[in-house]
N, CA, C and O atoms as a Maestro MAE file, in Angstrom:
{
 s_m_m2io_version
 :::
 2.0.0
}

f_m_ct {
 s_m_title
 :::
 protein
 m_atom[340] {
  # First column is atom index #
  i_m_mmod_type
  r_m_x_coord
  r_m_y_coord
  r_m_z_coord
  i_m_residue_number
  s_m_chain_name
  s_m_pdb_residue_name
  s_m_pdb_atom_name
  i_m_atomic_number
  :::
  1 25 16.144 -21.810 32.208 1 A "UNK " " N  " 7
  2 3 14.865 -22.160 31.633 1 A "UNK " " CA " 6
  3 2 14.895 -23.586 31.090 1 A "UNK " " C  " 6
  4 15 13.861 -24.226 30.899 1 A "UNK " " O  " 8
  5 25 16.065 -24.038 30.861 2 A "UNK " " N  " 7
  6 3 15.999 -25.278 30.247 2 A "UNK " " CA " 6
  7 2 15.756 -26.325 31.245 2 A "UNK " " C  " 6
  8 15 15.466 -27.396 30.713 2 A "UNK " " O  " 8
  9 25 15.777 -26.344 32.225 3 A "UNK " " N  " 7
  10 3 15.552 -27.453 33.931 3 A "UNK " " CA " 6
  11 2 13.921 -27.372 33.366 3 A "UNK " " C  " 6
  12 15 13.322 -28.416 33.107 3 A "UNK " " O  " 8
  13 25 13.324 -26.137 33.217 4 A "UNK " " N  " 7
  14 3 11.962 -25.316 33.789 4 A "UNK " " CA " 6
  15 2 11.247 -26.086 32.752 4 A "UNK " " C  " 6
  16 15 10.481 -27.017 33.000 4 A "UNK " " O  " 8
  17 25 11.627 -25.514 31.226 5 A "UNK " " N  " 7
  18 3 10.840 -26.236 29.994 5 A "UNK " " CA " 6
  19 2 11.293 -27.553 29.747 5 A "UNK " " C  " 6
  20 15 11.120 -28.181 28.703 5 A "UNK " " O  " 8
  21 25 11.810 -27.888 30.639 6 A "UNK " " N  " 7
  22 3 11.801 -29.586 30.145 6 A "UNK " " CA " 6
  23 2 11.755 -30.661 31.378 6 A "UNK " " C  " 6
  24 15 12.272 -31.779 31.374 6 A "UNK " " O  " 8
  25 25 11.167 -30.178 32.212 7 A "UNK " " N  " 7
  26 3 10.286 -30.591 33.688 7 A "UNK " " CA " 6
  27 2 11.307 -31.751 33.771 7 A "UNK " " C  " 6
  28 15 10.980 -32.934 33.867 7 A "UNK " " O  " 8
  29 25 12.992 -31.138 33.710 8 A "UNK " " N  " 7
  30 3 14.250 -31.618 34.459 8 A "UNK " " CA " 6
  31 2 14.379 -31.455 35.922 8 A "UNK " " C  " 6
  32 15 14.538 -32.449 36.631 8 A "UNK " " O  " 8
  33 25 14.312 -30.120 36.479 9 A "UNK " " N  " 7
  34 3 14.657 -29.893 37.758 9 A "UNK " " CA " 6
  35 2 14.062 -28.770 38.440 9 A "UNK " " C  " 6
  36 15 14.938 -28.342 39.191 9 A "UNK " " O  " 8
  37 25 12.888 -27.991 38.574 10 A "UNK " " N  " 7
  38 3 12.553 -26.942 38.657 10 A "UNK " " CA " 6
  39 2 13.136 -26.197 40.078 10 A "UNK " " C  " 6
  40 15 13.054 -25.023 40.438 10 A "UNK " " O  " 8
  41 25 13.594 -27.070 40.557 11 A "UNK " " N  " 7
  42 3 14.105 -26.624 41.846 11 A "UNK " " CA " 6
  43 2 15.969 -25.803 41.320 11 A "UNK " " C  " 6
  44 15 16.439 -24.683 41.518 11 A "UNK " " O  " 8
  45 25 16.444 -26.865 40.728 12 A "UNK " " N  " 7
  46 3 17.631 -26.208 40.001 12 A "UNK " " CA " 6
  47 2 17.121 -24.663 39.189 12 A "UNK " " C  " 6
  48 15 17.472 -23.531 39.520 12 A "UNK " " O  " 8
  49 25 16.418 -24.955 38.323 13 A "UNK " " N  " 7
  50 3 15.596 -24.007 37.180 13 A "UNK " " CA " 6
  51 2 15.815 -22.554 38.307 13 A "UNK " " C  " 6
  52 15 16.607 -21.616 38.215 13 A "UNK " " O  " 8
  53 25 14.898 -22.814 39.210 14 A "UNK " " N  " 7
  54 3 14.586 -21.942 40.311 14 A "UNK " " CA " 6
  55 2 16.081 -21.041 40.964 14 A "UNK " " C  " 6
  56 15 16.215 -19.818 40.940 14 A "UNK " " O  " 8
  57 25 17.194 -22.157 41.577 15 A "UNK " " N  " 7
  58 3 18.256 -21.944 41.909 15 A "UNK " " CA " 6
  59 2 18.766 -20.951 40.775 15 A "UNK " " C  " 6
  60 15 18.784 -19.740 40.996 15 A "UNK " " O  " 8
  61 25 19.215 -21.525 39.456 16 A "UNK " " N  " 7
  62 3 19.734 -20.674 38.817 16 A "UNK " " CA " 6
  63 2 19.255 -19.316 38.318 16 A "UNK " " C  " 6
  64 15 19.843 -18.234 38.286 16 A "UNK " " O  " 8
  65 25 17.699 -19.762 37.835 17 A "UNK " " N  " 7
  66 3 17.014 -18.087 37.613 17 A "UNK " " CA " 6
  67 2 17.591 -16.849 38.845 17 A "UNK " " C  " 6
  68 15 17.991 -15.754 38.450 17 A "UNK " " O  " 8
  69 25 17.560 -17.254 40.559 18 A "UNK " " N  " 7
  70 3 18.048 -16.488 41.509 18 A "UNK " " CA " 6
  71 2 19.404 -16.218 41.445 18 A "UNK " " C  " 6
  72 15 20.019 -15.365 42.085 18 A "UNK " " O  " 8
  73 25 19.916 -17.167 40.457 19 A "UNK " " N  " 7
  74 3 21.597 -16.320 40.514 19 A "UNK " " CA " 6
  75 2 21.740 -15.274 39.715 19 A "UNK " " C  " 6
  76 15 22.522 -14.345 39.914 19 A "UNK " " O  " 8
  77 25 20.657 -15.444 38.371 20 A "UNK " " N  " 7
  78 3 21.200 -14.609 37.248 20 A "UNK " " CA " 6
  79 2 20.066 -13.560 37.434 20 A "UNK " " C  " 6
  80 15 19.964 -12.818 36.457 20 A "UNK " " O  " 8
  81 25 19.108 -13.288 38.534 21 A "UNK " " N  " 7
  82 3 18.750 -11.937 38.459 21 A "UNK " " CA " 6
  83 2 19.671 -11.327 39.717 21 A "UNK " " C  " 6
  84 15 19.617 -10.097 39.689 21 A "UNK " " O  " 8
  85 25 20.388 -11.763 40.665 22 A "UNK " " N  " 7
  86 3 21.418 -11.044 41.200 22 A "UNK " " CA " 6
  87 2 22.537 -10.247 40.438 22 A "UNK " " C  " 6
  88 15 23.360 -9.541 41.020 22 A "UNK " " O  " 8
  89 25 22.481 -10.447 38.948 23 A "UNK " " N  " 7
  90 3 23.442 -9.995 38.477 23 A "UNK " " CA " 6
  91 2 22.352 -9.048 37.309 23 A "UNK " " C  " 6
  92 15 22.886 -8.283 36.506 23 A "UNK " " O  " 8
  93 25 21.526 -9.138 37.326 24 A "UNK " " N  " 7
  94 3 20.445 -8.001 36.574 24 A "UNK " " CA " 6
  95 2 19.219 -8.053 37.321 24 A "UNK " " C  " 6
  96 15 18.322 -8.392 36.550 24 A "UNK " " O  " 8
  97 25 18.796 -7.868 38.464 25 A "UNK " " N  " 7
  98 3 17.538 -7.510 39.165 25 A "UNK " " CA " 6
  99 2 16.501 -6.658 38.627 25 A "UNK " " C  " 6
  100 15 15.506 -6.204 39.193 25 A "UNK " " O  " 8
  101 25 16.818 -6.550 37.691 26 A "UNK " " N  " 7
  102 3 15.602 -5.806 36.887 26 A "UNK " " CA " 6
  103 2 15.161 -6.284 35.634 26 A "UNK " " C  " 6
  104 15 14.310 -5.620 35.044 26 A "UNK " " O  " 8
  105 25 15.451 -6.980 35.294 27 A "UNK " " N  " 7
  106 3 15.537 -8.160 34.148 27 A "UNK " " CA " 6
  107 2 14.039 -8.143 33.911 27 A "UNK " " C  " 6
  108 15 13.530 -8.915 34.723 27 A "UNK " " O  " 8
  109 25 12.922 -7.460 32.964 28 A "UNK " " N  " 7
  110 3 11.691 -7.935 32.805 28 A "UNK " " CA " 6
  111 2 11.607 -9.750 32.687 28 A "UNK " " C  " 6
  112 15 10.916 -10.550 33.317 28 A "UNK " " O  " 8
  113 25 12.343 -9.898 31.902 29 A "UNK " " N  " 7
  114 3 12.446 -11.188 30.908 29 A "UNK " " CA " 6
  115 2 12.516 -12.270 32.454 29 A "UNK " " C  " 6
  116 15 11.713 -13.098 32.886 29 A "UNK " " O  " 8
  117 25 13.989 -11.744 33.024 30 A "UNK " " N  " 7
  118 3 13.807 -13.557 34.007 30 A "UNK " " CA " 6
  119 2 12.857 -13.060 34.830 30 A "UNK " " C  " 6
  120 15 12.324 -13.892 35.566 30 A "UNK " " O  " 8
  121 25 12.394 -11.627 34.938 31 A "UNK " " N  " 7
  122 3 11.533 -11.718 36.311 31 A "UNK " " CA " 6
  123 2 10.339 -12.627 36.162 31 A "UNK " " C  " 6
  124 15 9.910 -13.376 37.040 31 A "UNK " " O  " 8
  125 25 9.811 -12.457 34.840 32 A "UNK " " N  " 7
  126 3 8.541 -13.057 34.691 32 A "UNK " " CA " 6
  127 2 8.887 -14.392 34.478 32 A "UNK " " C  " 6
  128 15 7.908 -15.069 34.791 32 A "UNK " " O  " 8
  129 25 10.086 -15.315 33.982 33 A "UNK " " N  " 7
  130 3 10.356 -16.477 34.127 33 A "UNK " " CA " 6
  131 2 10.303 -17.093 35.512 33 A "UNK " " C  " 6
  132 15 9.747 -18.157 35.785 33 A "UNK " " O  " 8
  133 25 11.191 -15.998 36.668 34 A "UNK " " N  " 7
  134 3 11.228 -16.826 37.467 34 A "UNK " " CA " 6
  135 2 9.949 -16.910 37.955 34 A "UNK " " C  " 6
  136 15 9.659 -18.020 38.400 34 A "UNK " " O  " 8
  137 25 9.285 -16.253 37.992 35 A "UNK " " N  " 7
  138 3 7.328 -16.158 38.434 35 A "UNK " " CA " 6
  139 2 7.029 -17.403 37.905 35 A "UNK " " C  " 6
  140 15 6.766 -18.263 38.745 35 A "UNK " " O  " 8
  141 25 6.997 -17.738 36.727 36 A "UNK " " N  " 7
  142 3 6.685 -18.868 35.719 36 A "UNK " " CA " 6
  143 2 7.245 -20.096 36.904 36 A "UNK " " C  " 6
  144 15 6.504 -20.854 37.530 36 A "UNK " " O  " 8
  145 25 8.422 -20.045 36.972 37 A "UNK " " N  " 7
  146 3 9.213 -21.124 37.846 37 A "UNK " " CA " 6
  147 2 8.688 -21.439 38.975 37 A "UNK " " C  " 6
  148 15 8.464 -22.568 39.411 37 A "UNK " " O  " 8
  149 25 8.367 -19.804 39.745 38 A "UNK " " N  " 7
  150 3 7.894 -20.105 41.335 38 A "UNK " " CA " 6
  151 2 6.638 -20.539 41.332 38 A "UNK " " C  " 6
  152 15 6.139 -20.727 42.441 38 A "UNK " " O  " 8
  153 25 5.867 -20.790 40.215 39 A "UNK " " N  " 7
  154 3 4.259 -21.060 40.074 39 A "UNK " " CA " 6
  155 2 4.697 -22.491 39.703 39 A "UNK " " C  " 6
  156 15 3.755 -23.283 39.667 39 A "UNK " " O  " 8
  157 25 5.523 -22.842 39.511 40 A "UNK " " N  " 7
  158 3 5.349 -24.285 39.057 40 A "UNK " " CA " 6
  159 2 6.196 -24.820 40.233 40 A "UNK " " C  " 6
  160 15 6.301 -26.044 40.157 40 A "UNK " " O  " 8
  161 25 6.735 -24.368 41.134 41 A "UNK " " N  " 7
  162 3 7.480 -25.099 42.287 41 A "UNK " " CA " 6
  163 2 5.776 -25.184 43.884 41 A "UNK " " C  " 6
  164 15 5.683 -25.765 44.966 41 A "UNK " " O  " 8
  165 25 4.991 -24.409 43.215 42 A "UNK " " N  " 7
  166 3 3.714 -23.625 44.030 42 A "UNK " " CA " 6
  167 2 3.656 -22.972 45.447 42 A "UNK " " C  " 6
  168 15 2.969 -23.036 46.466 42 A "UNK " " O  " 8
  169 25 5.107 -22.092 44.806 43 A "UNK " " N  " 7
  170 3 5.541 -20.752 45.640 43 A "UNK " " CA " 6
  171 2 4.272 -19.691 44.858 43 A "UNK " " C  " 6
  172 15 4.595 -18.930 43.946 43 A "UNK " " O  " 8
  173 25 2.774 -19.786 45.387 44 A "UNK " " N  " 7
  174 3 2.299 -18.740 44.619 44 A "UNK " " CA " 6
  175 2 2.819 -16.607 45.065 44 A "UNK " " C  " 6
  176 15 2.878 -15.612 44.342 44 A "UNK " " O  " 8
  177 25 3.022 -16.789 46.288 45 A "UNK " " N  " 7
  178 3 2.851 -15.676 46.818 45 A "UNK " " CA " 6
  179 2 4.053 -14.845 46.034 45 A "UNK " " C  " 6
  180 15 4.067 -13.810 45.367 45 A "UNK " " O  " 8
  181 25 4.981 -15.740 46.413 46 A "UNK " " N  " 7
  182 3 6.706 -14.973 46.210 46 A "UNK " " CA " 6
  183 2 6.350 -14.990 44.509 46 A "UNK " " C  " 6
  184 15 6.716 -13.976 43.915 46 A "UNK " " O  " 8
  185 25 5.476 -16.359 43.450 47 A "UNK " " N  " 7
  186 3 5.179 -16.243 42.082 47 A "UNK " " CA " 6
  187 2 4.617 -14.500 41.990 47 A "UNK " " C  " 6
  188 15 5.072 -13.599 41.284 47 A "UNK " " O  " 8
  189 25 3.613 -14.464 42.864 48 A "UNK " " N  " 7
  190 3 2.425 -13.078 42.467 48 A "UNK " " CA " 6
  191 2 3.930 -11.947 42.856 48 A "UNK " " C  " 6
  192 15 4.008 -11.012 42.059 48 A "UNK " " O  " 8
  193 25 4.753 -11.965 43.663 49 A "UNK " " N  " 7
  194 3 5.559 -10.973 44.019 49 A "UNK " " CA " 6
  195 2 6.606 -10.186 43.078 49 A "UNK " " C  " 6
  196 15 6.927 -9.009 42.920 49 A "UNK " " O  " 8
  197 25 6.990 -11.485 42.511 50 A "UNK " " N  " 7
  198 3 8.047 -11.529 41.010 50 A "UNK " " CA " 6
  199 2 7.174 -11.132 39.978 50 A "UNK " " C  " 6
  200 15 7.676 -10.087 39.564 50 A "UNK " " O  " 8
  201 25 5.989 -11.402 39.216 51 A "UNK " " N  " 7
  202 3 5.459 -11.182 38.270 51 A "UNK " " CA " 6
  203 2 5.032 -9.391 38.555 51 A "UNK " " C  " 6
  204 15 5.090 -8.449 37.764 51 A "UNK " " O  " 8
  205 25 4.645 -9.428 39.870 52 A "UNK " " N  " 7
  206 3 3.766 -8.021 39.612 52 A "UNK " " CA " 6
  207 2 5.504 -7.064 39.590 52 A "UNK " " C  " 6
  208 15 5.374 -6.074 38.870 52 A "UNK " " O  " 8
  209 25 6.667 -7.143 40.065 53 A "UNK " " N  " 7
  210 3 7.885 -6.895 39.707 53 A "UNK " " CA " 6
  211 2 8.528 -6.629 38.247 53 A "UNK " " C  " 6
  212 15 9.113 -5.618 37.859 53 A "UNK " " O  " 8
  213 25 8.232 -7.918 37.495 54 A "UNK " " N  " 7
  214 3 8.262 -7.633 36.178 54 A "UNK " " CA " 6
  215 2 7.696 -6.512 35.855 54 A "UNK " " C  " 6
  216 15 8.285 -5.450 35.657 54 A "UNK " " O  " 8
  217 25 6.493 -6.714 35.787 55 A "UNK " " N  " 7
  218 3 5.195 -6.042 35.334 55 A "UNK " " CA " 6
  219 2 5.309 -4.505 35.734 55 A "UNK " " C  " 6
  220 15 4.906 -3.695 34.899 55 A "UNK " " O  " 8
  221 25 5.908 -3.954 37.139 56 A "UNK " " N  " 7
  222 3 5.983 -2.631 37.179 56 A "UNK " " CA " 6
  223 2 7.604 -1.653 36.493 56 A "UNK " " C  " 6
  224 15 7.689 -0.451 36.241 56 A "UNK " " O  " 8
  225 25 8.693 -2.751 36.360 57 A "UNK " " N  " 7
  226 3 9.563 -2.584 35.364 57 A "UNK " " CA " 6
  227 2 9.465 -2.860 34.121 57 A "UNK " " C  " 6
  228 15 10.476 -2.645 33.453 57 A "UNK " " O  " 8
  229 25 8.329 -3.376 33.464 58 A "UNK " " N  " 7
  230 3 8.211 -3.538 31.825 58 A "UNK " " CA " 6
  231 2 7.568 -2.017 31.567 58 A "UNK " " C  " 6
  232 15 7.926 -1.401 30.563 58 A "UNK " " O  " 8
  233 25 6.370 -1.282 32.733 59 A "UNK " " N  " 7
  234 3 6.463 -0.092 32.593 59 A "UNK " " CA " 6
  235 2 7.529 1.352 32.236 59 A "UNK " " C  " 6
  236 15 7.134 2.518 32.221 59 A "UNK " " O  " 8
  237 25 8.491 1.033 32.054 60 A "UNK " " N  " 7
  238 3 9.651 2.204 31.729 60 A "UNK " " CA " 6
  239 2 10.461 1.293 31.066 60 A "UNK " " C  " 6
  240 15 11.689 1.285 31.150 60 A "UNK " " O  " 8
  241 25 9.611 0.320 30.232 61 A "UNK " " N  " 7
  242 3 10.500 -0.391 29.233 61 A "UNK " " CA " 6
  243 2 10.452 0.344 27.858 61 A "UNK " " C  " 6
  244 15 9.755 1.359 27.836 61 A "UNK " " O  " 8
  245 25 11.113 -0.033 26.664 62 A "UNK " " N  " 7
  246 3 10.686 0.785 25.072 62 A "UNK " " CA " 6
  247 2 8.942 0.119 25.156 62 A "UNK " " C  " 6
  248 15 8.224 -0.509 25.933 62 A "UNK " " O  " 8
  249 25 8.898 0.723 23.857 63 A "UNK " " N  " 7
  250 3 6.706 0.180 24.016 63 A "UNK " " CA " 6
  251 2 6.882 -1.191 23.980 63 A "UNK " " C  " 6
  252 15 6.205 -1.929 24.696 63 A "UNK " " O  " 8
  253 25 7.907 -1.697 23.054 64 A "UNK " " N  " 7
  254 3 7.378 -3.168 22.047 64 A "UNK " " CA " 6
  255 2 7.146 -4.096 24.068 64 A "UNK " " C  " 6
  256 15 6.272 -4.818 24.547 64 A "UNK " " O  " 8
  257 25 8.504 -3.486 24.645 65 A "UNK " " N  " 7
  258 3 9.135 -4.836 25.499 65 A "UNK " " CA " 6
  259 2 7.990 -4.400 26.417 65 A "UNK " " C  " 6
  260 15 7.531 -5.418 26.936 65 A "UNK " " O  " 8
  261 25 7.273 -3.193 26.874 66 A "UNK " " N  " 7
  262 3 6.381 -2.587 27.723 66 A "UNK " " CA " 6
  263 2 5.056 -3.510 27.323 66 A "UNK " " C  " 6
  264 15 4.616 -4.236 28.214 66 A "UNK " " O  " 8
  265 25 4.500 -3.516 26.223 67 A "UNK " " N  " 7
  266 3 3.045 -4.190 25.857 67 A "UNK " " CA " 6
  267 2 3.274 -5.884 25.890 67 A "UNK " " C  " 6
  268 15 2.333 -6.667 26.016 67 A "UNK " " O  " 8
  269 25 4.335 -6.194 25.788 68 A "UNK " " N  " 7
  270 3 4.108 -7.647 25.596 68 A "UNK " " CA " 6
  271 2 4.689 -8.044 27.045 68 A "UNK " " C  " 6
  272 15 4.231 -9.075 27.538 68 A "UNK " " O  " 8
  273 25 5.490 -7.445 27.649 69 A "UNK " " N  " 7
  274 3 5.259 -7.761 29.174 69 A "UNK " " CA " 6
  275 2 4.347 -7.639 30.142 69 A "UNK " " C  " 6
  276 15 4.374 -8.394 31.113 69 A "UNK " " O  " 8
  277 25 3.332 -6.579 29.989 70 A "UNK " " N  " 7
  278 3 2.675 -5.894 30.530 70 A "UNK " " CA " 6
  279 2 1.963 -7.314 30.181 70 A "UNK " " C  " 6
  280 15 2.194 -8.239 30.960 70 A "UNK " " O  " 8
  281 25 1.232 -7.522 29.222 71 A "UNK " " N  " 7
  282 3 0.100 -8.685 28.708 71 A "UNK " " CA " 6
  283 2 0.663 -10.290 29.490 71 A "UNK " " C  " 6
  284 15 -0.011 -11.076 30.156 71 A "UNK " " O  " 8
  285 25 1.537 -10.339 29.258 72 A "UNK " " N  " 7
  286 3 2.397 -11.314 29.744 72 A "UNK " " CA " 6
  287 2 1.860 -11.891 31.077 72 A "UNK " " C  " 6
  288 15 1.203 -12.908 31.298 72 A "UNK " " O  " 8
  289 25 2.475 -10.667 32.120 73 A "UNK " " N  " 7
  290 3 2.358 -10.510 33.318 73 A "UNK " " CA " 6
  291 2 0.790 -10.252 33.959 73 A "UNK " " C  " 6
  292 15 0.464 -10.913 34.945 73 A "UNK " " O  " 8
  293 25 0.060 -9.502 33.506 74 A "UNK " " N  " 7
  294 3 -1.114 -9.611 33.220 74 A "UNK " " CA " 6
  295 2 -2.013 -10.543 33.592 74 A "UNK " " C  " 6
  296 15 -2.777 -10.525 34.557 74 A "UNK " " O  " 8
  297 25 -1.806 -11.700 32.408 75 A "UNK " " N  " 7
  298 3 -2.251 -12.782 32.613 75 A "UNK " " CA " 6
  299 2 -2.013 -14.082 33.527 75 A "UNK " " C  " 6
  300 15 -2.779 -14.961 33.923 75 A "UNK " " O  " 8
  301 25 -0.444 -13.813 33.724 76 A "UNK " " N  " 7
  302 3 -0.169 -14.725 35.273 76 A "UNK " " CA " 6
  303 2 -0.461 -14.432 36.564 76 A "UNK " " C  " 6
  304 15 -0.904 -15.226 37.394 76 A "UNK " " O  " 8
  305 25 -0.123 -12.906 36.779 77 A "UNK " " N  " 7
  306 3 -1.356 -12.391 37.530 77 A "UNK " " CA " 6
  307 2 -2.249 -13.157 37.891 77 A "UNK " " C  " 6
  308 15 -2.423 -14.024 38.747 77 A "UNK " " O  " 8
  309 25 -2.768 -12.697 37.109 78 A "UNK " " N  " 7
  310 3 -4.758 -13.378 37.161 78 A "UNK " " CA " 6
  311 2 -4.732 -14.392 37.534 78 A "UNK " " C  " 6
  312 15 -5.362 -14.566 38.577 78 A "UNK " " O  " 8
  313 25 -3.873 -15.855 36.804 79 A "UNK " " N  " 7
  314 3 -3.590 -16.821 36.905 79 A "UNK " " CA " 6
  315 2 -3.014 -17.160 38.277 79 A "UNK " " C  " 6
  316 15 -3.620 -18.089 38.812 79 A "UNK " " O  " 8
  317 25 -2.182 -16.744 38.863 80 A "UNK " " N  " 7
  318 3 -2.040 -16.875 40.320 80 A "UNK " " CA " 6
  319 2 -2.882 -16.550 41.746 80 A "UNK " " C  " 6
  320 15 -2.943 -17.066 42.862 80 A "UNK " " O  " 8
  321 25 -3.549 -15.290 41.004 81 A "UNK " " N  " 7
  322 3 -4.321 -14.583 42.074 81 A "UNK " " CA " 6
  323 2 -5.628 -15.994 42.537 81 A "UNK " " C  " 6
  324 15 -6.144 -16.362 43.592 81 A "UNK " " O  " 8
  325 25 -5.729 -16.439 41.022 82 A "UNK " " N  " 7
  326 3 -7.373 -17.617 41.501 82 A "UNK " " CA " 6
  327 2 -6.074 -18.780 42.188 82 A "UNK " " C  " 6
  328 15 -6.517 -19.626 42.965 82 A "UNK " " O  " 8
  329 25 -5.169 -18.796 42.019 83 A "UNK " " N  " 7
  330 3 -4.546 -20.203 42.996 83 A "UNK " " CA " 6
  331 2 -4.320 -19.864 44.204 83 A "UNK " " C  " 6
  332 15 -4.161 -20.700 45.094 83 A "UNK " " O  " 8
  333 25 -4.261 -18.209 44.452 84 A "UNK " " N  " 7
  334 3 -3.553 -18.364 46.008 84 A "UNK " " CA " 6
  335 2 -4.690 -19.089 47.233 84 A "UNK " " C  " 6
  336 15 -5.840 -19.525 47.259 84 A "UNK " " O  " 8
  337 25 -3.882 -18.947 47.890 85 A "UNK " " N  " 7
  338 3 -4.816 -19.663 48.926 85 A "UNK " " CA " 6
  339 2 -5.503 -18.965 50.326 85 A "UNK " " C  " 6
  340 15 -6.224 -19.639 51.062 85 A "UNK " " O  " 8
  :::
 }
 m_bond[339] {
  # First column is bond index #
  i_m_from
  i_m_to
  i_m_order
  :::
  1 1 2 1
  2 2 3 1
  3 3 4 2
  4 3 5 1
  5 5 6 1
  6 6 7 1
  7 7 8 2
  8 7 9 1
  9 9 10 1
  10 10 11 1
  11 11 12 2
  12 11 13 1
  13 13 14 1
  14 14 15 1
  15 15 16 2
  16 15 17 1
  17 17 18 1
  18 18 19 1
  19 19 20 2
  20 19 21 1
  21 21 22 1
  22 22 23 1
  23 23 24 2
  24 23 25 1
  25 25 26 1
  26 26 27 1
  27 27 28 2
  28 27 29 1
  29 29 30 1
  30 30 31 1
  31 31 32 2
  32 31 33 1
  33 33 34 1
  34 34 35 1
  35 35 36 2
  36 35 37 1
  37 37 38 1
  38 38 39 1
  39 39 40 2
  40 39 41 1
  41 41 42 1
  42 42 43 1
  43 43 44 2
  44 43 45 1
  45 45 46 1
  46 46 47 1
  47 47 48 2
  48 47 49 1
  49 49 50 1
  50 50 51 1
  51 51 52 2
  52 51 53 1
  53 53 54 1
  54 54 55 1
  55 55 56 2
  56 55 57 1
  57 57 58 1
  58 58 59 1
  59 59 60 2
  60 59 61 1
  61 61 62 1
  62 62 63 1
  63 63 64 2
  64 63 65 1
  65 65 66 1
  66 66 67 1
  67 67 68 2
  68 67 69 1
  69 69 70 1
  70 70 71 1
  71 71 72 2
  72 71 73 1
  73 73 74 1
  74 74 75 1
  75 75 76 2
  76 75 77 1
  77 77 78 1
  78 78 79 1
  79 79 80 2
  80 79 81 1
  81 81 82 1
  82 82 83 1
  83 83 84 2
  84 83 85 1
  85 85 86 1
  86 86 87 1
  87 87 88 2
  88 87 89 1
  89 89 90 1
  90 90 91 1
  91 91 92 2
  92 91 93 1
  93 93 94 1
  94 94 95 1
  95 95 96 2
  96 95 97 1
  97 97 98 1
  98 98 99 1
  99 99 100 2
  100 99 101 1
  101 101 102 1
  102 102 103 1
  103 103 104 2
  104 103 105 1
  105 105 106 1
  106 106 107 1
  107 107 108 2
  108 107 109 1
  109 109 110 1
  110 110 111 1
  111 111 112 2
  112 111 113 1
  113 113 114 1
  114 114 115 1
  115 115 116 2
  116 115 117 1
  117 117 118 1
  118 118 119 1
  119 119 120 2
  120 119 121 1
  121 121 122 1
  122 122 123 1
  123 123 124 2
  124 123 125 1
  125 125 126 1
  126 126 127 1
  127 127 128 2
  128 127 129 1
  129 129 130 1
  130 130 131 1
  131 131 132 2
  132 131 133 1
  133 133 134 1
  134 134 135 1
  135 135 136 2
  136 135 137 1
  137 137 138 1
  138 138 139 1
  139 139 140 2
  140 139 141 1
  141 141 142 1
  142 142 143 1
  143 143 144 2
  144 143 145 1
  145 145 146 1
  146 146 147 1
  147 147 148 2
  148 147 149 1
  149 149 150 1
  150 150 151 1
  151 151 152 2
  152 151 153 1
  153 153 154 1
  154 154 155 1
  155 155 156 2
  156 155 157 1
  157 157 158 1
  158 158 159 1
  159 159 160 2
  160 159 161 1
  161 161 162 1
  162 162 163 1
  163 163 164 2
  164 163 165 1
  165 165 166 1
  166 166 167 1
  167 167 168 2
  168 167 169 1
  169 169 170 1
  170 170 171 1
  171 171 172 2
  172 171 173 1
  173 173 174 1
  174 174 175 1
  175 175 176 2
  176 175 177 1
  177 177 178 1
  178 178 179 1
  179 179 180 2
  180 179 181 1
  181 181 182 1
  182 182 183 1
  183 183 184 2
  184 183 185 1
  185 185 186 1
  186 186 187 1
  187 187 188 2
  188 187 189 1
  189 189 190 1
  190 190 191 1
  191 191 192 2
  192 191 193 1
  193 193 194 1
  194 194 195 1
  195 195 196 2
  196 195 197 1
  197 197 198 1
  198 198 199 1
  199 199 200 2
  200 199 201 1
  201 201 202 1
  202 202 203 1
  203 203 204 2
  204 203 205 1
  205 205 206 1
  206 206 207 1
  207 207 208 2
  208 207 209 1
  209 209 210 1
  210 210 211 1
  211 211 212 2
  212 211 213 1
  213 213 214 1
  214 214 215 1
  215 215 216 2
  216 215 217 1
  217 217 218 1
  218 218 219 1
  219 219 220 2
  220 219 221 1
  221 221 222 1
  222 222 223 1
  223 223 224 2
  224 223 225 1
  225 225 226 1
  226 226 227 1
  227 227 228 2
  228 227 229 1
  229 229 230 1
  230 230 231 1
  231 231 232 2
  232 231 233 1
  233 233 234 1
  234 234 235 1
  235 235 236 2
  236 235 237 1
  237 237 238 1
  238 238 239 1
  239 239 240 2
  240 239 241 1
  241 241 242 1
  242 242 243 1
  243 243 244 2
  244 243 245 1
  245 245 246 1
  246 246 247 1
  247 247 248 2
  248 247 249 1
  249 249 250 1
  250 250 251 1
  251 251 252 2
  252 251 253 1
  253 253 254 1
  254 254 255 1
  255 255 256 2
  256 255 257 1
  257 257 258 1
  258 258 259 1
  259 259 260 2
  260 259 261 1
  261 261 262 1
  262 262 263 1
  263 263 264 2
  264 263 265 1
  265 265 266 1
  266 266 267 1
  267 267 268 2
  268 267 269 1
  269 269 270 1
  270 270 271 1
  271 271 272 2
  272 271 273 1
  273 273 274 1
  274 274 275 1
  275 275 276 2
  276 275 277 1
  277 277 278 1
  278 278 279 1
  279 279 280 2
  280 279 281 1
  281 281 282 1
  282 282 283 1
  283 283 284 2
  284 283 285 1
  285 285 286 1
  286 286 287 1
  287 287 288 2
  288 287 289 1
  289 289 290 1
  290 290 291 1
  291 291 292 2
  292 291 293 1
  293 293 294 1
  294 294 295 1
  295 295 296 2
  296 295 297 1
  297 297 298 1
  298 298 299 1
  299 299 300 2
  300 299 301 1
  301 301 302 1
  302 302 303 1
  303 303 304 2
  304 303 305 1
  305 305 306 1
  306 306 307 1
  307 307 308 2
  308 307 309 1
  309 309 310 1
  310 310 311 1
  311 311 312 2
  312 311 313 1
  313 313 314 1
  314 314 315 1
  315 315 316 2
  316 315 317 1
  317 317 318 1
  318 318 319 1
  319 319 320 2
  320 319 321 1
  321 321 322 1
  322 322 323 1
  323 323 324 2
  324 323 325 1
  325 325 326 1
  326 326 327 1
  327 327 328 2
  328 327 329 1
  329 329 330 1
  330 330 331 1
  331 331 332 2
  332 331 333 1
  333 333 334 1
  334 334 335 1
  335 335 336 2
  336 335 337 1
  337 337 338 1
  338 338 339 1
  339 339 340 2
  :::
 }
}
């Protein structure tokens, strides 16, 4: 995230987010980062693919991590769906 939030390398950002969900593929947290990432590299499709991913594993999360992912994801959603093309 640090390449990502500090518009260093998003292509690196990108690289590494894909290493470290090989080692937790279910990760609510990087899934919706790397979405974040692939929307800013304007990979929207594979972005909408990862987020709605998050979003159906924040479902069988505890509530807290379930509602604030769910909202999260939600809204990038939306946010991607008006960019695709």
């Amino acid at each position: 995230m640090f390449y990502y939030e500090n518009n260093i390398d998003v292509n690196r950002a990108a690289e590494l987010m894909a290493k470290a969900l090989e080692k937790n593929p279910e990760h609510i947290g990087m899934l919706y980062r790397q979405a974040l990432i692939l929307k800013s590299k304007g990979d929207i499709n594979e972005a909408i693919l990862k987020a709605q991913l998050s979003y159906d594993f924040a479902q069988k999360a505890n509530p807290e991590l379930k509602a604030e992912y769910s909202r999260l994801n939600l809204v990038l959603l939306e946010d991607l769906k008006m960019k695709k093309p």
